[in-house]
N, C-alpha and C positions, 0 to 999 in steps of 0.2 A: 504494500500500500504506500506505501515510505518511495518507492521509486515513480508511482505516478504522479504523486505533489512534487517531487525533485524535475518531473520531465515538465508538469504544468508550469514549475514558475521558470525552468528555461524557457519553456516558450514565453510568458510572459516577459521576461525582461528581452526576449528578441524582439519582441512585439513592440514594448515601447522604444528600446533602441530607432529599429523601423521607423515608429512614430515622431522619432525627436529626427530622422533623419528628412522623411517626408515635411514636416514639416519645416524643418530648415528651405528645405528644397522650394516649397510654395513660396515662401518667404521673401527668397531672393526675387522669384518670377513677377510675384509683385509689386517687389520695389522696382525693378524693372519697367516692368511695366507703367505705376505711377511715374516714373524719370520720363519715359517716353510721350506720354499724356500732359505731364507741365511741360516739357520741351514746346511738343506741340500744341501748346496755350500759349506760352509765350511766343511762340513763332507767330502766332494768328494776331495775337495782341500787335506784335510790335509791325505786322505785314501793312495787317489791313487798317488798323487806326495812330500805327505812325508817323509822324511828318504831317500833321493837319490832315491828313486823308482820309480821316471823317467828315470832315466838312463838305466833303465831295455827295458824300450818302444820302441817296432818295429815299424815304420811308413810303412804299404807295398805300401805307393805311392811315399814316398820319392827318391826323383832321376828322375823317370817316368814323371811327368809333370812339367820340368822346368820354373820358369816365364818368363822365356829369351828363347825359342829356338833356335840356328842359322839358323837351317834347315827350319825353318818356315819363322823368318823376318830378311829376305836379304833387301838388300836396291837395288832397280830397278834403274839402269841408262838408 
């Protein structure tokens, strides 16, 4: 009986080894990941609205859906 608790907790500490490995493993992927995602944020940031190159940008809904309506909320007496 003594030798299957001795084989259980080898497996167990392979298992979490595994686990502390995998999980290192994710880890990295995505830090990675995040670095590539702010890379590409700050790439977009500085492409497309640096140098005044916002001021260039047409909004085609601007004006169209006011957050205030009048015509929409009247106030009901």
């Amino acid at each position: 009986m003594t030798s299957i608790f001795l084989l259980i907790s080898r497996f167990f500490k392979w298992s979490f080894g595994f686990f502390d490995f995998a999980a290192n493993f994710v880890n990295w992927i995505l830090f990675f990941v995040a670095t590539a995602l702010f890379c590409y944020w700050c790439y977009v940031l500085m492409s497309t609205l640096g140098g005044d190159k916002d001021k260039e940008y047409f909004s085609p809904t601007e004006g169209h859906f006011p957050y205030y309506d009048p015509k929409i909320h009247k106030k009901e007496l």
